[in-house]
NUVOPA-306848 format. One line per 3 residues: number of its first residue (from 0); for each residue y, z, x of N, C-alpha, C. Coordinates in steps of 0.1 Angstrom, whole numbers, always signed. Each point is the difference from the previous one (the first is absolute). Layout:
BEGIN
NUM = Y,Z,X,Y,Z,X,Y,Z,X; ...
# end
This chain:
BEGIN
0 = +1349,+1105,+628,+10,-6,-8,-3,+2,-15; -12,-5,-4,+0,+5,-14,-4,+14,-7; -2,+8,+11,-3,+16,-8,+16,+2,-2
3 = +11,-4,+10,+10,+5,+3,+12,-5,-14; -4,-16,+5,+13,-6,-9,-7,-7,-14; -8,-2,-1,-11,-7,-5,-2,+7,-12
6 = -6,+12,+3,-5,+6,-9,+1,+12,+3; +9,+10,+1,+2,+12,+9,-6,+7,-17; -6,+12,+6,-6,+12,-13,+2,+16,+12
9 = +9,+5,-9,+3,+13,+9,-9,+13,-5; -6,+1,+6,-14,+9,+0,+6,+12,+7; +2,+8,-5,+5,+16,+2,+7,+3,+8
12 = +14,-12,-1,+12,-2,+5,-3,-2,+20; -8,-3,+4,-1,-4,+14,+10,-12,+0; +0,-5,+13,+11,-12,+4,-10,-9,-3
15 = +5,-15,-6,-4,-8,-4,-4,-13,+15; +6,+3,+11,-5,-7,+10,-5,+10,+12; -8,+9,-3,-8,+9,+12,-5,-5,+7
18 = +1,+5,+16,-7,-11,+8,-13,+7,+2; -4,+10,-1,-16,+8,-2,-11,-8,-6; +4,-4,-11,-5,-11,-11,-8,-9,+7
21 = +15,-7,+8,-6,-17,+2,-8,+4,+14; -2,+11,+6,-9,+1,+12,-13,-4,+4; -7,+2,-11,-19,-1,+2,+1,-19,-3
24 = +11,-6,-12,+0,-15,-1,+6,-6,+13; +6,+6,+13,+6,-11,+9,-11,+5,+8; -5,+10,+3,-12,+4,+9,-15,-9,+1
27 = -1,-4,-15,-11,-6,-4,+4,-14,+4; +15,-4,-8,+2,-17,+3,+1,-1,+18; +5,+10,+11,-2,-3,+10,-14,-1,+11
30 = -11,+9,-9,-11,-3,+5,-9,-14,-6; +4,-4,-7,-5,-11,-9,+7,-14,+5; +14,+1,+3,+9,-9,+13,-10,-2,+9
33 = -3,+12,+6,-4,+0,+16,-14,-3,+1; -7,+5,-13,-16,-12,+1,+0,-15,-4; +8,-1,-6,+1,-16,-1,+5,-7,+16
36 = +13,+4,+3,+3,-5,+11,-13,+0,+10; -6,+12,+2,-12,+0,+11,-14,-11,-2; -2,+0,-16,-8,-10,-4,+7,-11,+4
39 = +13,-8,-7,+0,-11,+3,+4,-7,+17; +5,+11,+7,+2,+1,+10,-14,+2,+8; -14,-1,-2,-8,-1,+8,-6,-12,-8
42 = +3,-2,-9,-6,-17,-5,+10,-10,+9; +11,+2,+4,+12,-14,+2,-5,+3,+13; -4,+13,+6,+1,-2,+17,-9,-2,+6
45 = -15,+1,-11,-13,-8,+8,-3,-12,-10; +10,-5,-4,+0,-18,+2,-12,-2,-15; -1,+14,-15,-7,-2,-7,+10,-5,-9
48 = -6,-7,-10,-18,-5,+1,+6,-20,+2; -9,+0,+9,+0,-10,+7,-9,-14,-8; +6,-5,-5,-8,-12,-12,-6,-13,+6
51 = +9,+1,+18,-5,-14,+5,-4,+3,+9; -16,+2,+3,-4,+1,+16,-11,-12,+6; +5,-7,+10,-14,-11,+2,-10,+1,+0
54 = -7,+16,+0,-14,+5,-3,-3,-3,-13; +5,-1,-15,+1,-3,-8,-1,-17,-3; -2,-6,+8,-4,-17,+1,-14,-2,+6
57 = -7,+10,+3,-9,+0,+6,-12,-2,-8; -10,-6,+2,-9,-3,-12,-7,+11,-3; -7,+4,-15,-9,+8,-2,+5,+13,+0
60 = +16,+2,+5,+9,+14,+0,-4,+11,-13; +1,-11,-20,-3,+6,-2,-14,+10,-7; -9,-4,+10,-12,+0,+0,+2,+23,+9
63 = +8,+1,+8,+1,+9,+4,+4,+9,-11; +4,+2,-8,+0,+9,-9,-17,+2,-12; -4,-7,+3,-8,-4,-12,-18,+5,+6
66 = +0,-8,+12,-19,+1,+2,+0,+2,+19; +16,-5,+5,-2,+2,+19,+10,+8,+4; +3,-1,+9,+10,+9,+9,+10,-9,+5
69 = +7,+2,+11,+14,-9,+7,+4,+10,+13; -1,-7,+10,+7,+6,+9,+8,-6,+7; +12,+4,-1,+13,-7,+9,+3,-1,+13
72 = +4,-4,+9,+0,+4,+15,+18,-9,+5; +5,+8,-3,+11,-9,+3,+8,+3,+18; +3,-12,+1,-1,-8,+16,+17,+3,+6
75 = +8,+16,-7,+8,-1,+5,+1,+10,+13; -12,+4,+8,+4,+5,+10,+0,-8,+15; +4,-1,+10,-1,-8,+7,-9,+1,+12
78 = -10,+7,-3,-15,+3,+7,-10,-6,-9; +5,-5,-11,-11,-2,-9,-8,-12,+3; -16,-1,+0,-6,-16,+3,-7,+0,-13
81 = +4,-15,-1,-7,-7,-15,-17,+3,-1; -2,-7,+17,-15,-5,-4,-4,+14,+5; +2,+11,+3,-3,+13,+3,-4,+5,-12
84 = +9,+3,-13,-1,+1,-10,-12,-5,-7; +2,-9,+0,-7,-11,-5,-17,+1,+4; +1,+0,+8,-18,+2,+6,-4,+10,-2
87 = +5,+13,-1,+2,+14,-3,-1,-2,-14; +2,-4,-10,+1,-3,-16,-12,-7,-1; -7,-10,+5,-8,-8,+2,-16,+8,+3
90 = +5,+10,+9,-12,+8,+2,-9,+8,-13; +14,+2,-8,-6,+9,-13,-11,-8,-13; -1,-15,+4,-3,-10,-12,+5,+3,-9
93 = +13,-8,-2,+12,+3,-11,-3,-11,-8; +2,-6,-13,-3,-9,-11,+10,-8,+8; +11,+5,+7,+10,-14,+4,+10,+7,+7
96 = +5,-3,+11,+7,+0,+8,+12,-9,+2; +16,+0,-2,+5,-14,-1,+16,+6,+7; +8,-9,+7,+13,+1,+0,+9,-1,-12
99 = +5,+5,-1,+14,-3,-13,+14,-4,+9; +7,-10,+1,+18,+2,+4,+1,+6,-8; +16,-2,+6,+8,+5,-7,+6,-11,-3
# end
């Protein structure tokens, strides 16, 4: 719009709205569309970034960034046993072992 009506400058009489021109700018704006969409579209569909997790009420959590580790084990499959886990975790002499709810 504004090379055209804007500000048109006729440079050795070519047409003032060539579509040659505007090619490599919709090329670029459509790959630039389609990375955004793919970014934000893989942030909204695995549920990032997630601000509230009840792992996060857990005592000493953030101690895991800093001087320990963290390992999560979450109880949504329906084979899963607590105290199986649990004594299995236990075996390693961990600083602490604990349930979190939800």
């Amino acid at each position: 719009y504004s090379a055209v009506i804007d500000y048109p400058i006729n440079a050795g009489g070519r047409p003032l709205h060539s579509w040659p021109a505007f090619i490599v700018l919709t090329f670029e704006l459509a790959i630039l569309g389609a990375a955004l969409a793919a970014f934000f579209g893989f942030i909204l569909l695995n549920g990032l970034p997630r601000l509230r997790h009840p792992v996060f009420n857990a005592p000493d959590f953030d101690l895991a960034s800093k001087s320990r580790f963290f390992i999560c084990i979450r109880s949504s499959d329906r084979r899963f046993d607590a105290q199986a886990a649990e004594r299995s975790l236990r075996e390693s002499q961990p600083v602490r072992v604990m349930r979190v709810e939800r």
